[in-house]
N, C-alpha and C positions, 0 to 999 in steps of 0.2 A: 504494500500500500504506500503512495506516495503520502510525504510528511507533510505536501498542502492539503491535499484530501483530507489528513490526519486532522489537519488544527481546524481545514471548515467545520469538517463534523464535529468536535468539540463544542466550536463555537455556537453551531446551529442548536446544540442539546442543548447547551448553557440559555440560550435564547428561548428555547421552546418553554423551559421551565421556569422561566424568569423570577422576578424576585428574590426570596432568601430561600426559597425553597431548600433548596443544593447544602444549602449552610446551615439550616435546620436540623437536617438532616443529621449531619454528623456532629452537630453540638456537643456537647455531655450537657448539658441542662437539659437538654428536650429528650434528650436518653432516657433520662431519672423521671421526667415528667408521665414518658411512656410506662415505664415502669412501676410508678405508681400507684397508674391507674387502675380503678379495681375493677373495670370489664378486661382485663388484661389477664388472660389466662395462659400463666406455666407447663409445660407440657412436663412430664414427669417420665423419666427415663431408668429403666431399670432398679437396682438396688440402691442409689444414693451416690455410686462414688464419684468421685471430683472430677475423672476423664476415663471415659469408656473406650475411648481410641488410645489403641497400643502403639500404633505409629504414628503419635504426634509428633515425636522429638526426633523422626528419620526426616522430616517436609523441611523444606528449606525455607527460611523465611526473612525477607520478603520476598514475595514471587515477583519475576523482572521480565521486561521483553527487551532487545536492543535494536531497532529499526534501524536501518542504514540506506542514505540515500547519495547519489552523487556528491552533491553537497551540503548533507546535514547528516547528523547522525542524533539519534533521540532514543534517549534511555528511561521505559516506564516501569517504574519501581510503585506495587501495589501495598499502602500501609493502611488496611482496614482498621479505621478508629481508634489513628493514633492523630495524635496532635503535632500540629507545627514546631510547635514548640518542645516538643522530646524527641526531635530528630536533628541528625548533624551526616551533615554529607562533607567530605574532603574529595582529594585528587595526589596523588602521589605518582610522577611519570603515567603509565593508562590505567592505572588502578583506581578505582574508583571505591569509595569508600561509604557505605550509610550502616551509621547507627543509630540506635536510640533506644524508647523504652514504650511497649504496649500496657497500658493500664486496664484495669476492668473496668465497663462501664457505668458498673454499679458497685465500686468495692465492698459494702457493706452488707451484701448479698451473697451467701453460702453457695458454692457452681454445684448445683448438682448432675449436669452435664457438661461440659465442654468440648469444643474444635477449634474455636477458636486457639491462637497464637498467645500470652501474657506473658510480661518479661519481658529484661536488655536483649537488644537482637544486635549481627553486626553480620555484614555481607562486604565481600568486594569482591567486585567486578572489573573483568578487563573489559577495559573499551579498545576498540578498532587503532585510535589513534594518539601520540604522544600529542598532547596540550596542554596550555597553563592553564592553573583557576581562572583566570582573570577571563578565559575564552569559554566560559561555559554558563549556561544560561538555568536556572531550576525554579519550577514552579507548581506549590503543590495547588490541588483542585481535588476537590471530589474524593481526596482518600488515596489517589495517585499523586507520585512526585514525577511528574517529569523534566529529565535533564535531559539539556540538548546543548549543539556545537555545532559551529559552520569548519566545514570542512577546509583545509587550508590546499587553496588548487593552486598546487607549485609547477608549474613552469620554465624548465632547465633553460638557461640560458643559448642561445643560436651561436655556434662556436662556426668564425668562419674557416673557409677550406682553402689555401692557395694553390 
């Protein structure tokens, strides 16, 4: 998929939905507020224990795609209902670096199921290409961080022939 196709359709979703909708959404206020609620019914899974999935801790997380295009390359790093603010992206030569930390959305609430993710996470990824920070563009939305770069179209110089 081309990365303009990528960013209209972005954009179109973000328009279609307008408002704070999008940002409601993943608040932690309007979390709590769901949860609250008493037409809100728990669904109640087996004997009680805290994670019924034996292969939580084989999944990698955050799950990522790396798009590559002539001249951009864009790295989408999915962090389901983590905050802006508990994550840190670096760059070391193509390594690319995200960590941070998933919180419950309701700490005060006993899991009696879970699949989700909770906990410091840390991943790095090679990218395609050596660049500095200063060349790299991130912006989270919607629960995705996407990091992106212009590609750098070098050019050898025309060496003449006598």
């Amino acid at each position: 998929m081309d990365m303009d196709k990528l960013k209209q359709w972005l954009e179109v979703a973000q328009n279609m939905q307008g408002g704070d909708f999008w940002k409601n959404i993943f608040e932690q206020d309007f979390a709590k507020q769901f949860m609250n609620d008493p037409s809100f019914k728990s669904p109640i899974y087996g004997n009680g224990e805290k994670n019924m999935r034996e292969d939580k801790n084989s999944r990698t997380f955050p799950s990522i795609d790396i798009l590559e295009g002539e001249e951009e390359v864009m790295v989408l790093i999915e962090l389901p209902g983590v905050r802006k603010e508990n994550i840190e992206l670096g760059l070391n030569g193509d390594i690319l670096t995200i960590k941070g930390t998933a919180l419950p959305i309701h700490p005060n609430l006993k899991i009696a199921y879970s699949e989700r993710f909770y906990g410091e996470f840390q991943r790095q990824i090679k990218i395609p290409d050596q660049i500095s920070p200063s060349e790299i563009n991130a912006k989270f939305w919607n629960g995705i961080l996407f990091v992106s770069y212009q590609r750098k179209m070098e050019k050898g110089e025309i060496i003449p022939i006598d």
